[in-house]
N, C-alpha and C positions, 0 to 999 in steps of 0.2 A: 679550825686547825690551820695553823701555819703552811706555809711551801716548802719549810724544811724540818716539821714535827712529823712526819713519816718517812726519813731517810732509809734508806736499808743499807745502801750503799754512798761511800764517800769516796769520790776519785780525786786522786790527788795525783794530778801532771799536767806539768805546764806547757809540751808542745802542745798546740790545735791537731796535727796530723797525729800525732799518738793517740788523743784524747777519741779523736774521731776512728779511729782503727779499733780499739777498744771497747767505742760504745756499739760501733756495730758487728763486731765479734760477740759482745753480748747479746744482739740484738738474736743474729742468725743461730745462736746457740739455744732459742727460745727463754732467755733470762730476762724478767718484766718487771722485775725488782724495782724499787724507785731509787734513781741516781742522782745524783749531786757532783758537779766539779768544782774542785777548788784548782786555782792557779799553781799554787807554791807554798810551803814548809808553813811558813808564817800566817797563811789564808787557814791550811789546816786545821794548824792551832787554835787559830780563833773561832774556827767552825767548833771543833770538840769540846773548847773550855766557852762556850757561848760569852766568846768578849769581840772588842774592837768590830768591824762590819757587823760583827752575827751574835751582837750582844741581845738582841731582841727575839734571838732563834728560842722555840720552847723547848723543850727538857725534852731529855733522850740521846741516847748515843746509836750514831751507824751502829750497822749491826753486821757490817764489815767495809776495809778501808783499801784502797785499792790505793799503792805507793811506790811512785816515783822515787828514784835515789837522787839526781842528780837534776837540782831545780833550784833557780834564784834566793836570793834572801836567807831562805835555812833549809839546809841539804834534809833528803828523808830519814837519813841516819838522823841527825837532831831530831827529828819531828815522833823516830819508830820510840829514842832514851825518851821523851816528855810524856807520849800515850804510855808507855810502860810502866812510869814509875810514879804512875799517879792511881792511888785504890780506885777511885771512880772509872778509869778509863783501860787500866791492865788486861781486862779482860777483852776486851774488842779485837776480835782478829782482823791481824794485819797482814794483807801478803802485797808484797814488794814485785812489781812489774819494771821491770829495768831494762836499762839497754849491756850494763856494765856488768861482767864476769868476772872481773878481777876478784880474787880470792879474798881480797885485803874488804871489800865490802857485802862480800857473801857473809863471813866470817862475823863482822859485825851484827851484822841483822840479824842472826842469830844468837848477838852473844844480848844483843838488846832485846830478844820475844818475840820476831816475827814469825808468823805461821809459817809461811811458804817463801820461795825465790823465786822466781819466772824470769829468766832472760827474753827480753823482748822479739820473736824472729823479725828480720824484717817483709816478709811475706805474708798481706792475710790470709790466706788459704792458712796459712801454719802457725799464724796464731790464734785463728779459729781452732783450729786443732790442740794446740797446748788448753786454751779457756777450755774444752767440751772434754777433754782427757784428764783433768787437774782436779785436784781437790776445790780447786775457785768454783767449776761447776758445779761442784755438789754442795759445798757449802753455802752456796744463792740460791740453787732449788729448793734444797731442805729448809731454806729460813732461818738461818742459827737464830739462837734465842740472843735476842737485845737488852 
C-alpha cells in the first residue's frame, strides 16, 4: 500500500500555522484518522484526480476534504466547482475551513456542494471547540464511507 492509498482525510491550506493549528485540534480532539496536506487549489486537484505529483497515488478518494478558500494558484471555490462536478468525486464531503465570512463566499460554497462552512477563529482553545462541537467531529469519528 502506498502513503496515500489509506487517505481519510485531505487538507487542503496553504498557511503552515493554519495547517499546524488544525492538525493539532484534530489531534486533542482524539481524531487519528490518516491526514494528508496539500498546499494549494492545484495540489488538490491533482491529489483527487491522481495526475501531475500524485499521478502514481493508488485509487481511492479522501473520505473527507478539509478546504481552504483563499490559497494560491486556484482559489477553494475553483477546487469545491471541479470535485463537484465530477461523478467519481461529487460525493466526497467537503467542508470549508476559512478565515473569510463574507457572504459573497459563503454563498458560493454552497451554491457549489460544500457540506459545512467553518470560519476559522483565531484562538485554539476555540477552534478546538468549533472541530469537537461541528459535524467535522462526527463525521471523522464515524468514518464516512469512502
Amino acid at each position: 500500500m502506498s502513503e496515500f492509498e489509506a487517505v481519510e482525510i485531505l487538507l487542503v491550506e496553504d498557511s503552515d500555522a493554519d495547517a499546524e493549528l488544525i492538525m493539532r485540534a484534530l489531534r486533542k480532539a482524539s481524531v487519528v484518522n490518516r491526514l494528508v496536506r496539500v498546499r494549494d487549489g492545484v495540489e488538490a486537484v491533482e491529489f483527487v484526480f491522481r495526475t501531475g505529483a500524485f499521478k502514481e497515488r493508488g485509487a481511492g478518494n479522501p473520505r473527507l476534504i478539509l478546504l481552504d478558500l483563499k490559497m494560491p494558484r486556484m482559489s477553494g471555490i475553483d477546487v469545491l466547482r471541479r470535485l463537484k462536478s465530477d461523478e467519481g468525486t461529487k460525493s466526497i464531503p467537503v467542508v470549508v475551513l476559512t478565515s473569510s465570512a463574507e457572504a459573497q463566499d459563503v454563498q458560493e460554497s454552497y451554491k457549489f456542494g460544500v457540506n459545512s462552512y467553518l470560519v476559522k477563529p483565531v484562538a485554539f482553545a476555540d477552534f478546538t471547540s468549533v472541530v469537537a462541537h461541528t459535524g467535522l467531529y462526527w463525521a471523522v469519528m464515524n468514518k464516512i464511507p469512502g
